[in-house]
Residue frames as a rotation matrix with the C-alpha (Angstrom) as fourth column:
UNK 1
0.334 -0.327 -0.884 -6.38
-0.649 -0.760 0.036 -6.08
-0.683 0.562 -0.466 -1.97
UNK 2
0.867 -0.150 0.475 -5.56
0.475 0.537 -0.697 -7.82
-0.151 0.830 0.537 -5.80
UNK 3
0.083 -0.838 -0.539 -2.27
-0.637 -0.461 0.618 -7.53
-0.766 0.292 -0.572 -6.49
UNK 4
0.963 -0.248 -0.110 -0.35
0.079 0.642 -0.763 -9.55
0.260 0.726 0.637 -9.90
UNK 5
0.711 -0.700 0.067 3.08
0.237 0.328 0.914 -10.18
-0.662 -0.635 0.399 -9.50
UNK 6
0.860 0.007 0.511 3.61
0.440 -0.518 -0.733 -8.06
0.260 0.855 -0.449 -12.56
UNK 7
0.236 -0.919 -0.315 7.20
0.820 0.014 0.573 -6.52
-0.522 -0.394 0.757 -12.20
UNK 8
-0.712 -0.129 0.690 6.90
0.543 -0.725 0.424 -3.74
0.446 0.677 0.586 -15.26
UNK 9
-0.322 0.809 -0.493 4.95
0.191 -0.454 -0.870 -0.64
-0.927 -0.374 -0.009 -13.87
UNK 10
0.331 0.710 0.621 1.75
0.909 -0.062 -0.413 0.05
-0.255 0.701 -0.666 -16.00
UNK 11
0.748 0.048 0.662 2.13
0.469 -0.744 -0.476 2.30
0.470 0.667 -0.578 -19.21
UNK 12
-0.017 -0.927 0.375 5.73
0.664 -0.291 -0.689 2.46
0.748 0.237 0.621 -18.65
UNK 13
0.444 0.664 0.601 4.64
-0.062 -0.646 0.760 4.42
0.894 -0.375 -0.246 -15.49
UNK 14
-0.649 -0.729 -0.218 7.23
0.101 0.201 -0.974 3.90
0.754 -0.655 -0.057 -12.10
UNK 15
0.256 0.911 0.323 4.13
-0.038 -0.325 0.945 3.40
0.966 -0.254 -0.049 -9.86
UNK 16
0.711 -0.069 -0.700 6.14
0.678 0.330 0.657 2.23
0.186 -0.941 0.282 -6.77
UNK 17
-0.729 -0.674 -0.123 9.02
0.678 -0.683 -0.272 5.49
0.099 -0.282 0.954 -6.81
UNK 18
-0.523 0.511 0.681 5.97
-0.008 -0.803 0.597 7.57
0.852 0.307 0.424 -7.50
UNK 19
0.747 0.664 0.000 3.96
0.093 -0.105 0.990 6.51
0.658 -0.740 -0.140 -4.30
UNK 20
0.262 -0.714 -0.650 7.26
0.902 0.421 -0.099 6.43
0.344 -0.560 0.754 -2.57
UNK 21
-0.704 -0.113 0.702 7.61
0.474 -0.810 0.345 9.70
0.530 0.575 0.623 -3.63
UNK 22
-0.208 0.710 0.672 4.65
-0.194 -0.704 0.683 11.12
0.959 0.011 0.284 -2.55
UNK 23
0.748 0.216 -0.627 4.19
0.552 0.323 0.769 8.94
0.369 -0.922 0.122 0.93
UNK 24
0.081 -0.751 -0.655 7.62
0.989 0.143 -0.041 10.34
0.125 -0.645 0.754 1.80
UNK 25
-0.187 0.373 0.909 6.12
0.048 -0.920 0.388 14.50
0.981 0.116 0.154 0.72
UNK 26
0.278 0.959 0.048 3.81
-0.116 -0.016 0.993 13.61
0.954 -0.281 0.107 2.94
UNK 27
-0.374 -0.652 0.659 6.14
-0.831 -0.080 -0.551 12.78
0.412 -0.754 -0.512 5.89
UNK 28
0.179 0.316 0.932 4.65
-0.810 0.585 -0.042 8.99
-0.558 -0.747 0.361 6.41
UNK 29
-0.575 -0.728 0.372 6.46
-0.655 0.683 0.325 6.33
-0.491 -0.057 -0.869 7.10
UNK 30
-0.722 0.084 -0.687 5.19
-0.341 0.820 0.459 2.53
0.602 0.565 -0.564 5.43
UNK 31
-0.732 0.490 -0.474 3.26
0.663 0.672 -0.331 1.59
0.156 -0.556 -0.816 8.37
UNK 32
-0.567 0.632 -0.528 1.21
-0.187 -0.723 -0.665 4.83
-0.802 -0.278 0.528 8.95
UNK 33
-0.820 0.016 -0.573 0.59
-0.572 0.043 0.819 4.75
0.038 0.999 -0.026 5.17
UNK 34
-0.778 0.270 -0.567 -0.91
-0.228 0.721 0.655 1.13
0.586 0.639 -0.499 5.54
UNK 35
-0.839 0.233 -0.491 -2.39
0.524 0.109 -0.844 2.07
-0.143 -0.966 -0.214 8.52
UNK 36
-0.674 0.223 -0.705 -4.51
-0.289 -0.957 -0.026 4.77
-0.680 0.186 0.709 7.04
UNK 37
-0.526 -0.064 -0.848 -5.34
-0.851 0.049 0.524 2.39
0.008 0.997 -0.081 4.27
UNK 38
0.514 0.703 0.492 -6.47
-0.709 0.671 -0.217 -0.18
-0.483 -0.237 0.843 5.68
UNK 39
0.765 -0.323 -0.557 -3.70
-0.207 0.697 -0.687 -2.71
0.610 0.641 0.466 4.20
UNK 40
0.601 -0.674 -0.428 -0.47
0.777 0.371 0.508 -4.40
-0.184 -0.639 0.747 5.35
UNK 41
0.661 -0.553 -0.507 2.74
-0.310 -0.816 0.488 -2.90
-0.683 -0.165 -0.711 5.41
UNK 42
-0.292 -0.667 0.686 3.83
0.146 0.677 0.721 -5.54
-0.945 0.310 -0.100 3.24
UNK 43
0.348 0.503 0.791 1.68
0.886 0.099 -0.453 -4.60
-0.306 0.859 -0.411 0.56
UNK 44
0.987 -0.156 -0.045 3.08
-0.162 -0.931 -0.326 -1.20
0.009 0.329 -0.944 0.62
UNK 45
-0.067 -0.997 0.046 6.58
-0.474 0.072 0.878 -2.07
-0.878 0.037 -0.477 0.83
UNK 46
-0.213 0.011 0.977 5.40
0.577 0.808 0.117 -4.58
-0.788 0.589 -0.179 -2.34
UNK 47
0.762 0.598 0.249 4.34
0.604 -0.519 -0.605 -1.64
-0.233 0.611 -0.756 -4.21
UNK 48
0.840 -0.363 -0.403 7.21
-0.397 -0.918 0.001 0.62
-0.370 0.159 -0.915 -3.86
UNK 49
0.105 -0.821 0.560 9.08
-0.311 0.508 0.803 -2.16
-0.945 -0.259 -0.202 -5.03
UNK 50
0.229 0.734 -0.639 7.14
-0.973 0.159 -0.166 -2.83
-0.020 0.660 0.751 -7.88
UNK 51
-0.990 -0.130 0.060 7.26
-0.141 0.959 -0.246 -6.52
-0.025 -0.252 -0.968 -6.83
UNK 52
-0.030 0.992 0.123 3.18
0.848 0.090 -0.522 -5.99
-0.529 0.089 -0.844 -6.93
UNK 53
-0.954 0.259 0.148 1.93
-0.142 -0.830 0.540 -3.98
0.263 0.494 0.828 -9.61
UNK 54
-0.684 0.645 -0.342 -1.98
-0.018 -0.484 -0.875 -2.84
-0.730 -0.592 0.342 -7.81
UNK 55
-0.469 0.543 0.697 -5.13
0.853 0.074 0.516 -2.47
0.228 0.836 -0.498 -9.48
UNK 56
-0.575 0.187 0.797 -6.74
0.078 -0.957 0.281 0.47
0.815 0.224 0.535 -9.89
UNK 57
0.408 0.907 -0.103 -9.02
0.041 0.095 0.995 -0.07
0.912 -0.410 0.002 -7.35
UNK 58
0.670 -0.299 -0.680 -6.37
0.742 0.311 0.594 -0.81
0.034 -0.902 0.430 -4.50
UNK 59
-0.385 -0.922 -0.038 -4.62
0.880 -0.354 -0.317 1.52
0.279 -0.156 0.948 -5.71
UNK 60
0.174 0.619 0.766 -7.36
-0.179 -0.745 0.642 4.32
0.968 -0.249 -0.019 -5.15
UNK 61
0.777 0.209 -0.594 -7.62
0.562 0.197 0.804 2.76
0.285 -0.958 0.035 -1.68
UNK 62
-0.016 -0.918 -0.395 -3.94
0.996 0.021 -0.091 2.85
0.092 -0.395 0.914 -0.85
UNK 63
-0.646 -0.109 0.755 -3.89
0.301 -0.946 0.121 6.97
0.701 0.305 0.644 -2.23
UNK 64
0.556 0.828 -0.070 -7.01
0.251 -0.087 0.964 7.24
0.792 -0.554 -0.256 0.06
UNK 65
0.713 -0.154 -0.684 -5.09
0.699 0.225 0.679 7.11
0.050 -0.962 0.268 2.99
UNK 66
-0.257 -0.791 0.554 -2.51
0.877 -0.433 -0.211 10.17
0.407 0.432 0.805 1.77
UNK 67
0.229 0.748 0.623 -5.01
0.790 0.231 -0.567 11.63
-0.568 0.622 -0.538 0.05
UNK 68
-0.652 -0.337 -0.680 -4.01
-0.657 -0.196 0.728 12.07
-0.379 0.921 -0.094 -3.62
UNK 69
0.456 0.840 0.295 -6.73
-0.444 0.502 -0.743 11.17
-0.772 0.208 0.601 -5.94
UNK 70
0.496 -0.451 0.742 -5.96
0.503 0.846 0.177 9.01
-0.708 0.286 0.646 -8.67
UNK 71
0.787 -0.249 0.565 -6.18
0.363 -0.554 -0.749 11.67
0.499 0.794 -0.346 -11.77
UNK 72
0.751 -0.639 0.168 -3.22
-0.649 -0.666 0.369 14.11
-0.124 -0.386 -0.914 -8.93
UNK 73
0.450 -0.436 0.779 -1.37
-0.218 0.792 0.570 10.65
-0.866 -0.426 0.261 -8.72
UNK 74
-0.070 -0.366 0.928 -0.61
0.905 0.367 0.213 10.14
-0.419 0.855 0.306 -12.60
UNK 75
0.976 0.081 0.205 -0.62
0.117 -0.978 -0.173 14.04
0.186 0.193 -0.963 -13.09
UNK 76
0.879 -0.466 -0.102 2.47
-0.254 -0.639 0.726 14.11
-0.403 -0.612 -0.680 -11.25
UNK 77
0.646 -0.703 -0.298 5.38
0.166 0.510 -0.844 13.50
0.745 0.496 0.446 -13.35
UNK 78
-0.009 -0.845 -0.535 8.89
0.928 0.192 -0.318 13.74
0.371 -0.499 0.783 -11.93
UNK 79
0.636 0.223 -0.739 8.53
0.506 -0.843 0.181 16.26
-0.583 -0.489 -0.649 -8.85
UNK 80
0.757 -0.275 0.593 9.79
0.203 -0.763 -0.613 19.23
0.621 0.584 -0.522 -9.84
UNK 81
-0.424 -0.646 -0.634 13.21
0.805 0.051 -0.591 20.19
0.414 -0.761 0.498 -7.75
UNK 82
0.274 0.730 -0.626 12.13
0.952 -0.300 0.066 21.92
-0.140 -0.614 -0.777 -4.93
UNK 83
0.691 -0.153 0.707 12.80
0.020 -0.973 -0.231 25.97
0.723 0.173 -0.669 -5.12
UNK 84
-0.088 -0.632 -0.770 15.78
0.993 0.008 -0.120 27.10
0.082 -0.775 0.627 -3.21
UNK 85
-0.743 -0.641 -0.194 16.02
0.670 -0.717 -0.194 30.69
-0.014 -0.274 0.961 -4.36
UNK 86
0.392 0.743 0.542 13.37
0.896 -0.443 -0.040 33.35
0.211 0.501 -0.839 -4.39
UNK 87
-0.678 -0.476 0.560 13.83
0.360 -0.880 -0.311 37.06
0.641 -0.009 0.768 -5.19
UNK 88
-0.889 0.448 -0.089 11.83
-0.027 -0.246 -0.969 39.68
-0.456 -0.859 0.231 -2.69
UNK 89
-0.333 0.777 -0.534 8.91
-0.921 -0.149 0.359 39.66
0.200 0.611 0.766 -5.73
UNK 90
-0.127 0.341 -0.932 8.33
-0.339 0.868 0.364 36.14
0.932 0.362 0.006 -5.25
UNK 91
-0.948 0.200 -0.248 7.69
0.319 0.585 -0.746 36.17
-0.004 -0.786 -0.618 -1.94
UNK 92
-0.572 0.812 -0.114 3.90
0.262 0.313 0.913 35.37
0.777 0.492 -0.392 -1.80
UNK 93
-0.788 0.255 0.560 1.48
-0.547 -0.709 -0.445 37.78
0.284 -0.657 0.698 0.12
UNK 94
-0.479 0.738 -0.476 -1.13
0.401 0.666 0.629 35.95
0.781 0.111 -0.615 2.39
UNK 95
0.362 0.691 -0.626 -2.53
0.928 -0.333 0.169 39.08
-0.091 -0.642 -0.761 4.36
UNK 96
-0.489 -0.170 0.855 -2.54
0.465 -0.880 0.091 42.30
0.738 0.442 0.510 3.13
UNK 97
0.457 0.683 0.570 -3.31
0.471 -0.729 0.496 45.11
0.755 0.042 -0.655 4.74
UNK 98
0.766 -0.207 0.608 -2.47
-0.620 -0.488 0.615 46.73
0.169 -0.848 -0.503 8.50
UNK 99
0.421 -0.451 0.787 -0.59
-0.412 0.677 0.609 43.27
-0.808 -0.581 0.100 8.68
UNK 100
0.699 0.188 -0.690 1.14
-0.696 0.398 -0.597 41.65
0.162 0.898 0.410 6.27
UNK 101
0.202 -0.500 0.842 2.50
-0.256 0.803 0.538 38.38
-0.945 -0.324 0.034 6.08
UNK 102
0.781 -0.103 -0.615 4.53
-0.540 0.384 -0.749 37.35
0.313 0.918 0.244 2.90
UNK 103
0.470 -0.478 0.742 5.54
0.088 0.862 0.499 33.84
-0.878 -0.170 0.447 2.51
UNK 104
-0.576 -0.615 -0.538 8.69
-0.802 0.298 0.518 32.45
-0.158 0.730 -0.665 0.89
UNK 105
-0.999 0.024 -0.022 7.37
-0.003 0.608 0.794 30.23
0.032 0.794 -0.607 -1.91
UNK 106
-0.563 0.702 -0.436 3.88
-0.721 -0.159 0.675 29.37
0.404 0.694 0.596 -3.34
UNK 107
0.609 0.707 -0.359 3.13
-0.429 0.675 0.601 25.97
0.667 -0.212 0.714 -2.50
UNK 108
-0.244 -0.651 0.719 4.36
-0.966 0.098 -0.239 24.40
0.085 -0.753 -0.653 1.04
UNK 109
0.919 0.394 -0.013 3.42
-0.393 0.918 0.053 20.95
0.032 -0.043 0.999 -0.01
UNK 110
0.673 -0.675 -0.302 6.69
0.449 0.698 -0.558 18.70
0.587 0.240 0.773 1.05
UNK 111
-0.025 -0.735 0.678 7.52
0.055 -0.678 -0.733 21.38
0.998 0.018 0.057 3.56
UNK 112
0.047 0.129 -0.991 7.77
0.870 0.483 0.104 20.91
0.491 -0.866 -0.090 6.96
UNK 113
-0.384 -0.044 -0.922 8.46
0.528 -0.830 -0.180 24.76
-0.757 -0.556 0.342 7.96
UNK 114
0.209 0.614 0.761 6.83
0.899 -0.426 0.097 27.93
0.384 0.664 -0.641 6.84
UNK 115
-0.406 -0.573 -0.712 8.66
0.804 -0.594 0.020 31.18
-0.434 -0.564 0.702 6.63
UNK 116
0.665 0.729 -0.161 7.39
0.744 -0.666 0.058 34.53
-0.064 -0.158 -0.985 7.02
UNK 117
-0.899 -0.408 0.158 8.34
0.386 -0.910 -0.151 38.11
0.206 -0.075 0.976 6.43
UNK 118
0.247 0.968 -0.046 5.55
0.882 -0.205 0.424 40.08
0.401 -0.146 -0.904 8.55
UNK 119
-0.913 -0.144 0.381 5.22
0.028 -0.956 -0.293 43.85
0.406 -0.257 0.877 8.66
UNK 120
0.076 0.796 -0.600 2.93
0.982 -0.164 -0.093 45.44
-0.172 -0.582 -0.794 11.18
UNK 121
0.218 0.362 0.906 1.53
0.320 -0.904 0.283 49.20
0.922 0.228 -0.313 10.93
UNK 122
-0.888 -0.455 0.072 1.93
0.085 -0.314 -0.945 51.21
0.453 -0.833 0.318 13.75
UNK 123
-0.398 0.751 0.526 -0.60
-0.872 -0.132 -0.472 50.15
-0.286 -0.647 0.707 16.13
UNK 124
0.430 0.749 -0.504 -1.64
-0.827 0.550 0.112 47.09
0.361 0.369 0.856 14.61
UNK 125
-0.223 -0.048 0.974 -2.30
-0.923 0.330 -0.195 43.65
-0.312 -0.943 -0.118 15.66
UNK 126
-0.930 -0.084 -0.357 -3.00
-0.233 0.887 0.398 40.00
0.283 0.454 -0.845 15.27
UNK 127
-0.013 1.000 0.008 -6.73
-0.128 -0.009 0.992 40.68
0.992 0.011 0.128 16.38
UNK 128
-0.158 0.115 0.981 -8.07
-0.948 -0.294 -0.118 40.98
0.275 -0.949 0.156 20.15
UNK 129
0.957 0.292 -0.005 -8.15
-0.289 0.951 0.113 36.76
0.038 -0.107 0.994 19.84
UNK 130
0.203 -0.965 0.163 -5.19
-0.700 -0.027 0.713 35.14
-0.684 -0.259 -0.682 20.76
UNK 131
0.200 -0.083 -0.976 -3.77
-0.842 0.495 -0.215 32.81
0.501 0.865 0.029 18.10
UNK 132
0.093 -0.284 0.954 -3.25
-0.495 0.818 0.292 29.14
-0.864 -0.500 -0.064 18.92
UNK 133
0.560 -0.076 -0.825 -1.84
-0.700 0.489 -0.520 26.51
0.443 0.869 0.221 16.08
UNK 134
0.965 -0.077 0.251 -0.46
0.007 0.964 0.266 23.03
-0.262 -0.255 0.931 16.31
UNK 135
0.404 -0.895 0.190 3.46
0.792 0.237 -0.563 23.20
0.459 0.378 0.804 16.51
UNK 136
0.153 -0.819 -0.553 6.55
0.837 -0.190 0.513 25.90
-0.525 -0.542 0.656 17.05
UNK 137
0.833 0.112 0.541 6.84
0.412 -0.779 -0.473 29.15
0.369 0.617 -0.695 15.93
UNK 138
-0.049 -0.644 -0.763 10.02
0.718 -0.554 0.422 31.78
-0.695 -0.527 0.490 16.41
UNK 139
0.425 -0.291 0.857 11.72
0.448 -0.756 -0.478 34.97
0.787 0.587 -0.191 14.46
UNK 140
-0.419 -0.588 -0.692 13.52
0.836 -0.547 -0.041 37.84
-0.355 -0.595 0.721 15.08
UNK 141
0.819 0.556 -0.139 12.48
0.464 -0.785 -0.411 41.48
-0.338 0.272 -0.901 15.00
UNK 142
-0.123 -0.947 0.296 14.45
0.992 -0.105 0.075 43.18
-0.040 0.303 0.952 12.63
UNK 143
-0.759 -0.207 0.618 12.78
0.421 -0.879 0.223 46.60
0.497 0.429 0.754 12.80
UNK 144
0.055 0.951 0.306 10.44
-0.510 -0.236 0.827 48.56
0.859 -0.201 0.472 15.23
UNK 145
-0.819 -0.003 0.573 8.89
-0.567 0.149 -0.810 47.16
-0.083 -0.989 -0.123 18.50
UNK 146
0.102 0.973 -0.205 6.30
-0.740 0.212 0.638 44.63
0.665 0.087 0.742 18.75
UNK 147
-0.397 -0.073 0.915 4.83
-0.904 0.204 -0.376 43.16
-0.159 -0.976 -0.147 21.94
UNK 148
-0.584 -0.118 -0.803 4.78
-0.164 0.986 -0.026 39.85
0.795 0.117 -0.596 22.00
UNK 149
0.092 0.733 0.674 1.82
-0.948 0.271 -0.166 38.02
-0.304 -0.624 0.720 24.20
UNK 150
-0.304 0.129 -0.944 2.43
-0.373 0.895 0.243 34.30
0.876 0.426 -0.224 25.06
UNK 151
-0.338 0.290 -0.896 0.16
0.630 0.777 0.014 32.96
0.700 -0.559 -0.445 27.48
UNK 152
0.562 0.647 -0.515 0.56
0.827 -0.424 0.370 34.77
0.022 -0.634 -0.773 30.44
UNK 153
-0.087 -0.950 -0.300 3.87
0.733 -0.265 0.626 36.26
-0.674 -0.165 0.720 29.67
UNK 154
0.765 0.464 0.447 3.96
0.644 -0.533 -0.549 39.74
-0.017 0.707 -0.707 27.63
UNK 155
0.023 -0.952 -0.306 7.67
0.605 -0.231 0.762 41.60
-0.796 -0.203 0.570 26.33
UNK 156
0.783 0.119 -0.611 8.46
-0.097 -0.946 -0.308 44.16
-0.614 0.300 -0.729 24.50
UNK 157
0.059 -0.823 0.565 11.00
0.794 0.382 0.473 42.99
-0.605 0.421 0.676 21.81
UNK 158
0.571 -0.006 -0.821 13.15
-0.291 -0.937 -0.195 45.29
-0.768 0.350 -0.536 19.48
UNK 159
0.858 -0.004 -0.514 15.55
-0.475 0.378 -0.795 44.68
0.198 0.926 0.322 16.76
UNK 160
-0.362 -0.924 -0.128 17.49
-0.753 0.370 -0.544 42.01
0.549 -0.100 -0.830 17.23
UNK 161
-0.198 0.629 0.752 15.00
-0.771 0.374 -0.515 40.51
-0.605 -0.682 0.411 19.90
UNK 162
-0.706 -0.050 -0.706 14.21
-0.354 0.888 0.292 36.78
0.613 0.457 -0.645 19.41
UNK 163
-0.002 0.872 0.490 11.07
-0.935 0.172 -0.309 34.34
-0.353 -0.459 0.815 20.06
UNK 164
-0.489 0.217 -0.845 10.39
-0.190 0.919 0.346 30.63
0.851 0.330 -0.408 20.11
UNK 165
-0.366 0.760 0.536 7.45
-0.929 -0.264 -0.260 29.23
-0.056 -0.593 0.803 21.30
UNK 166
-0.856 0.497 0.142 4.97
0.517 0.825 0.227 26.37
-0.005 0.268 -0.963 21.23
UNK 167
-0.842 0.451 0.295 2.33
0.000 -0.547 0.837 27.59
0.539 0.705 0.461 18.98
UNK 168
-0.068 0.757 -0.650 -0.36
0.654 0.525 0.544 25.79
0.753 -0.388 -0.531 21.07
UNK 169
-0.185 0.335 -0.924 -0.16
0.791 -0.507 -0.342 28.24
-0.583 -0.794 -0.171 24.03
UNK 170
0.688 0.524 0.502 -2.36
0.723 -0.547 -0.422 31.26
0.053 0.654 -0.755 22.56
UNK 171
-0.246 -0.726 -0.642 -0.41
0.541 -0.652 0.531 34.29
-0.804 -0.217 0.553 21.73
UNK 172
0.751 0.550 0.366 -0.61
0.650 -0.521 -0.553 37.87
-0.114 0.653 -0.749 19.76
UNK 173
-0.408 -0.898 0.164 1.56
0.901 -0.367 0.232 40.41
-0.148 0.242 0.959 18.45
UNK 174
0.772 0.636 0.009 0.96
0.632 -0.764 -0.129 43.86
-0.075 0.105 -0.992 18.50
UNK 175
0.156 -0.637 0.755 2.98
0.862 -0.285 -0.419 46.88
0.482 0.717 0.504 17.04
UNK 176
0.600 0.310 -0.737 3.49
0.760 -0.509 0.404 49.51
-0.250 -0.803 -0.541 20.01
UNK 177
-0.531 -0.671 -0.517 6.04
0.470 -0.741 0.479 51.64
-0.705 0.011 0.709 18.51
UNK 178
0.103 0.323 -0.941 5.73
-0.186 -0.923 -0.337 54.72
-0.977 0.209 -0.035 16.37
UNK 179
-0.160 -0.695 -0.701 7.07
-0.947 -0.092 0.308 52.92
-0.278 0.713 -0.643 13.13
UNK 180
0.551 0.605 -0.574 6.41
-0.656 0.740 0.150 49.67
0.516 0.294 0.805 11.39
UNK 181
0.237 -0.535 0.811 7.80
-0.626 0.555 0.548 46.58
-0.743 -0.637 -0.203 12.59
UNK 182
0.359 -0.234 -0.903 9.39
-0.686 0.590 -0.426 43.70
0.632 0.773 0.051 10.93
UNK 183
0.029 -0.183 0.983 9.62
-0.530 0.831 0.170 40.34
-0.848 -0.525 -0.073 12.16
UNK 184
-0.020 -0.013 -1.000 10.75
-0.723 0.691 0.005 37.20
0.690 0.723 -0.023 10.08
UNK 185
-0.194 0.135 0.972 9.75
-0.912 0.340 -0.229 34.26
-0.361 -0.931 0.057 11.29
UNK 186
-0.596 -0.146 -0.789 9.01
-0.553 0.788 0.272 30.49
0.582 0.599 -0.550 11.05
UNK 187
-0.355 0.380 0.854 6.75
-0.573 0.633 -0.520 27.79
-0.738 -0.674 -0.007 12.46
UNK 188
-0.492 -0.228 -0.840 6.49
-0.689 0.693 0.215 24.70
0.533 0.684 -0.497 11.53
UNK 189
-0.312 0.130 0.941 4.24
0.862 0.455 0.223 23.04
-0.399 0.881 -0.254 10.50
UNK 190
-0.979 0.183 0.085 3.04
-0.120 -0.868 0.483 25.74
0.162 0.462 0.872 7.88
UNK 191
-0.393 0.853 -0.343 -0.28
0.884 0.247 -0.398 26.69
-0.255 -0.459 -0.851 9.30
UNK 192
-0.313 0.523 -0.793 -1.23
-0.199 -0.853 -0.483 29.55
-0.929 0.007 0.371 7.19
């Protein structure tokens, strides 16, 4: 990798908060990063310092290993602050129909959890396949009945009822009562 020992980031540009920035979205650490990249850790730790100011070329690499192309990389000005509040309109539907699942916020880039508001029809289901996803899921039912299938295990939860799980063991939800359900929930990572 060419580096210069350049100390001003190009075109007035903070290139070493900006990858800092964005490695730390991403949830990886300096060594994964350089690990990914194919570089030292020293070179990344020299970048976010701007103690090395990168050429374009190393710096493609380095982004490679995120992966943020170059044009997303100098697109991004100062992150926006993240959302805190959202009204019920702004939660964001990502299955319509018998099921629905509407997520709080738009984009879950920089988010480590993904929350759900999920209505079920009476009688409906998460499909005759069990789900399976990398990570931890819970909620509470706040309305209705809806059986709950993890693994071998299979309950009948109501409002107020609570789940937490490891996503990895398959599991399904089905609506057994006469009335919708409602379940908020989380699992994390976001895997919808």
């Amino acid at each position: 990798m060419t580096e210069t020992a350049e100390s001003a980031p190009v075109a007035d540009i903070d290139i070493g908060r900006r990858l800092r920035r964005l490695r730390e979205r991403n949830s990886l650490s300096q060594r994964e990063l350089a690990k990914r990249a194919g570089v030292s850790n020293a070179t990344i730790s020299l970048i976010e310092q701007n103690r090395a100011s990168p050429s374009v070329g190393s710096l493609k690499k380095v982004l490679d290993g995120i992966p943020v192309s170059l044009a997303d990389f100098f697109a991004d000005d100062e992150p926006s602050r993240m959302r805190v509040f959202f009204s019920a309109d702004d939660l964001v539907e990502i299955a319509g129909g018998r099921v629905s699942y509407r997520q709080i916020g738009r984009d879950l880039s920089g988010r480590a959890m993904q929350i759900l508001h999920e209505r079920y029809a009476p009688g409906a289901d998460t499909g005759a396949a069990p789900l399976t996803h990398a990570g931890e899921e819970g909620g509470i039912v706040i309305a209705g009945q809806v059986e709950l299938t993890i693994g071998d295990d299979r309950r009948v939860l109501t409002s107020g009822d609570a789940y937490y799980f490891d996503s990895r063991i398959p599991h399904r939800f089905r609506n057994v009562g006469s009335d919708d359900a409602v379940i908020v929930s989380a699992c994390t990572p976001p895997s919808f």
